[in-house]
N, C-alpha and C positions, 0 to 999 in steps of 0.2 A: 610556113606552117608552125605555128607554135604547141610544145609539149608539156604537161602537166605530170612529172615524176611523183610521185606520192613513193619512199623508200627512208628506212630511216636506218639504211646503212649509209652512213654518210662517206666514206670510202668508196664506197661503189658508186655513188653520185659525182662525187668528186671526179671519177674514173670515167663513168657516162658522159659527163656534161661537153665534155671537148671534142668529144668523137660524135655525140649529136650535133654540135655546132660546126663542127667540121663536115658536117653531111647536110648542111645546108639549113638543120633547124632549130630555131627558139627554143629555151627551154627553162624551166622555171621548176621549184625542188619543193617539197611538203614532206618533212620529217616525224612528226606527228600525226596519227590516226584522227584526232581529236581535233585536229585545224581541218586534216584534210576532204571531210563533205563542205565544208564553207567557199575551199578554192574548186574542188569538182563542180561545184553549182555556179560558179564565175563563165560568162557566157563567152569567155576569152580563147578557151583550148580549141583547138582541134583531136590534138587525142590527149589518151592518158594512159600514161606507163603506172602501174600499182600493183604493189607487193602485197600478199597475202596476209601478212603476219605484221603487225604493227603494233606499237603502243598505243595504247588509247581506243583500240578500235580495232576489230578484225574488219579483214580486207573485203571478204565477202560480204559479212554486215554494212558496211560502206559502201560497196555498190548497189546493192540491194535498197539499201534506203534511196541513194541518187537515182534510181531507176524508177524507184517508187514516185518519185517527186518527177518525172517530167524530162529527168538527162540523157541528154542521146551521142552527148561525147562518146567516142569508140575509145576503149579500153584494150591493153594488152596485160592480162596479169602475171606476174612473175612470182615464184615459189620454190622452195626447195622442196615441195612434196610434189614427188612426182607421178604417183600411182593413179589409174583410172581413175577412180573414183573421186579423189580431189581434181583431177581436169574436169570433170562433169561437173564437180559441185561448183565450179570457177565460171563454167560456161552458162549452166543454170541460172546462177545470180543476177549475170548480165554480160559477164565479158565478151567480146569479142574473138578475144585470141591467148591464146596461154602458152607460156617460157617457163621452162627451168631452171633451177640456179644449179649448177654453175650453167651461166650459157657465154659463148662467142658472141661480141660486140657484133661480130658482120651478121650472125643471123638475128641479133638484136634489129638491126638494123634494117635488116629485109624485111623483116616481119613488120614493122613501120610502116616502112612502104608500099607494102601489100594492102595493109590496110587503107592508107591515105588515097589508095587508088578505087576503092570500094566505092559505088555511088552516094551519094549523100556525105562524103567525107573532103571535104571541100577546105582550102585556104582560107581565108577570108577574103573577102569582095572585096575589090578597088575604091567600090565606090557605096559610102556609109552614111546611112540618112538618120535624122531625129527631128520630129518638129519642123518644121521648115528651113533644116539644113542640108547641105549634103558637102560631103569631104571627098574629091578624089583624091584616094591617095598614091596614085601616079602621080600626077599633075601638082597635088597639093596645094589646090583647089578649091577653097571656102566657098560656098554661095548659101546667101539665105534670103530673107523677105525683102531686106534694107540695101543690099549689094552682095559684092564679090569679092575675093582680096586672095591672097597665097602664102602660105603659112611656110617658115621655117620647117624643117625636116623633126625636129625636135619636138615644137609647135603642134604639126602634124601628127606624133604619133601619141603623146599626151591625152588629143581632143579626141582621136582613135581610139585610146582603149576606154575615152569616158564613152562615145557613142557606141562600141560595142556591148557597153552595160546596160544601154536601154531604157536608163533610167534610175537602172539599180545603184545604190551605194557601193561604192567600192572602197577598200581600204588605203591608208596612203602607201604600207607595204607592198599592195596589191599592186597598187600604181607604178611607183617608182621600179618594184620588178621587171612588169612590162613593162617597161620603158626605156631601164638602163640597163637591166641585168641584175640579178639574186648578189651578183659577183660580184660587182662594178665599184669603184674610190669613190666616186664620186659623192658628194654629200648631200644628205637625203634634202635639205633645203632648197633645192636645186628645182625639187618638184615645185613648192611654194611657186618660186618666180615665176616657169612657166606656167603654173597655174593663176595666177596674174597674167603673163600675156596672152594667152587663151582667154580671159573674161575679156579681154579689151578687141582681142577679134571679135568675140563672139558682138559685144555692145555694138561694133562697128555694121555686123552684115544683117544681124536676125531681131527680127523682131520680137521672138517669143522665146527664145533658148537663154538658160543662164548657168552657169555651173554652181552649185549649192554645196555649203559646208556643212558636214555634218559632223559636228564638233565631237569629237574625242576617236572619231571613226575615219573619216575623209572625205570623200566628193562624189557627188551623182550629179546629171544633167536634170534639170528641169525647165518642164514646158508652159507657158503660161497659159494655154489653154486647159493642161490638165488640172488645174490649180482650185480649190474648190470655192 
């Protein structure tokens, strides 16, 4: 299950991140109000932790616009105002579930998975289609029009979070996030290459899938059918 933090106390991220990852899940940080409806609209989360009070952006203006547009990511908002009346205005907007600050990581945490248990609050599928591909990613399992083949783990989850986008562009921070980690040494170049060995599967199994650059911004999947 991957997590969408939208918090721009970076201490307390810093604080969260190890004890979500230690509870089994992904997690990914958006400290500006102003980035943050861009990563809400990434079809990548399953939920999303967001604070009320933000730069650039109030929290509830923020949801409220992602909710407007079509987002059904579940949200747990988090706030140092604790009176009626701001839990209502929290739940109104769109949230799902509302924390106070200060709170305990454990019932941070339960509160999580309370949610993640809710119907329609789902992992993502094993198994990820585009165009006439499909990824298991158990198996790690390429098949398209042309053949079959099996991806590195690496490989795998690169091609993952481009078919999770659907098509959409995604950013190359976007990427190498989901992929390596917000945290991670590793250097962002690192994406380039597998994004090179992903086009050469890709050339190998499908017919009609290619991965596209979109220069100054990063990568989206494109179908040659959809092509005008």
């Amino acid at each position: 299950m991957r997590i969408l933090m939208i918090e721009d106390d970076r201490e307390l991220c810093e604080a969260c991140a190890p004890q979500l990852r230690a509870a089994g899940f992904e997690a990914d940080f958006c400290h500006d109000g102003g980035e943050a409806l861009y990563y809400l609209r990434q079809p990548i989360y399953d939920l999303c932790i967001l604070d009320r009070m933000l730069p650039g952006s109030d929290g509830l203006a923020l949801l409220a616009a992602a909710r407007a547009e079509g987002v059904r990511t579940p949200v747990l908002m988090l706030t140092a105002m604790g009176r009626v009346g701001d839990r209502v205005d929290g739940l109104d907007a769109g949230a799902d579930d509302y924390l106070t600050k200060p709170f305990d990581m454990r019932e941070l945490l339960a509160r999580v998975r309370a949610l993640a248990r809710r119907p329609g609050t789902l992992a993502a599928p094993d198994l990820l289609c585009y165009g006439d591909l499909s990824l298991d990613r158990g198996s790690l399992a390429l098949r398209g029009g042309k053949g079959a083949c099996v991806l590195s783990k690496k490989e795998a989850e690169v091609l993952a979070a481009l078919l999770q986008g659907g098509g959409r562009t995604l950013s190359r921070a976007l990427l190498f996030g989901r992929v390596w980690g917000a945290d991670t040494e590793v250097e962002e170049a690192s994406l380039d290459s597998y994004i090179h060995f992903v086009r050469r599967r890709l050339a190998a199994v499908s017919e009609r899938v290619r991965v596209a650059t979109v220069r100054g911004v990063g990568y989206r999947l494109e179908d040659a059918r959809d092509a005008p």
